[in-house]
C-alpha positions, 0 to 999 in steps of 0.5 A: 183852756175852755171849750167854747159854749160849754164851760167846762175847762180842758186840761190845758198846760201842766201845772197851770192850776196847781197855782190856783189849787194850793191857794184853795188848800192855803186859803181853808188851812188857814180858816181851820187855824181860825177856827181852832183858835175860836173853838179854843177860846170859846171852850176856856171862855165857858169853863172859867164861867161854868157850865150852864147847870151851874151858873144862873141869870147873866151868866148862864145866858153867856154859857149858853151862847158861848157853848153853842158858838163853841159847837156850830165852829166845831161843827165848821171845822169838820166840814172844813176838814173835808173840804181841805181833804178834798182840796189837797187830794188833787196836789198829792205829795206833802200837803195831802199828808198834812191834810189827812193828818189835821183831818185826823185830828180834828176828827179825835178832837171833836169825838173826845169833846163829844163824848166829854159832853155827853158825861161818858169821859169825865175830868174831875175839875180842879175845884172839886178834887181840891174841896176833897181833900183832907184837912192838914195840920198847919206847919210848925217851926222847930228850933 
């Protein structure tokens, strides 16, 4: 129900929104599942060609541009979770628990890849801590 002239709309029937309002919240779960997808493949996509330190000509160009997509879709996804927060606030019940609880995530997720970044909380790589190890001897038989 609007009020003529003004644009703004009353209350109207109960419930009569909530149909337009979970869609919203549907519609931006469904764009932070995409998003969490892309940021995932872009992160393996630039580990498995090194970081742009390490690697020259082609594919330092394809790190780089892999890293920065990887960046400015994490950059969206926390955007997008509060806009999700915001979203779910007015439904209440589950769905605002869901949110806050993928709001939460996101939020640990892109701190611990901050902080990865930056050289503070550093993983060994596989190929390093392999290249470490001592030599053994070569396994013999016994009759």
């Amino acid at each position: 129900m609007s009020v003529p002239g003004t644009g703004a709309v009353g209350p109207g029937i109960a419930g009569q929104d909530t149909a337009g309002r979970l869609a919203a919240v549907r519609h931006l779960a469904r764009h932070q599942i995409m998003g969490l997808t892309s940021v995932f493949l872009l992160g393996m996509a630039a580990s498995l060609i090194g970081l742009p330190a390490e690697t020259t000509g082609a594919a330092h160009v394809t790190s780089i541009a892999f890293l920065a997509a990887h960046a400015l879709i994490a950059l969206g996804l926390v955007i997008g979770a509060v806009m999700q927060l915001r979203a779910a606030a007015r439904l209440g019940g589950r769905l605002r628990s869901r949110a806050i609880a993928s709001a939460t995530a996101i939020a640990v997720a892109t701190a611990a890849g901050r902080r990865r970044k930056t050289g503070r909380l550093r993983a060994p790589s596989l190929g390093r801590s392999f290249s470490r190890l001592p030599a053994q001897a070569p396994l013999t038989s016994r009759p």
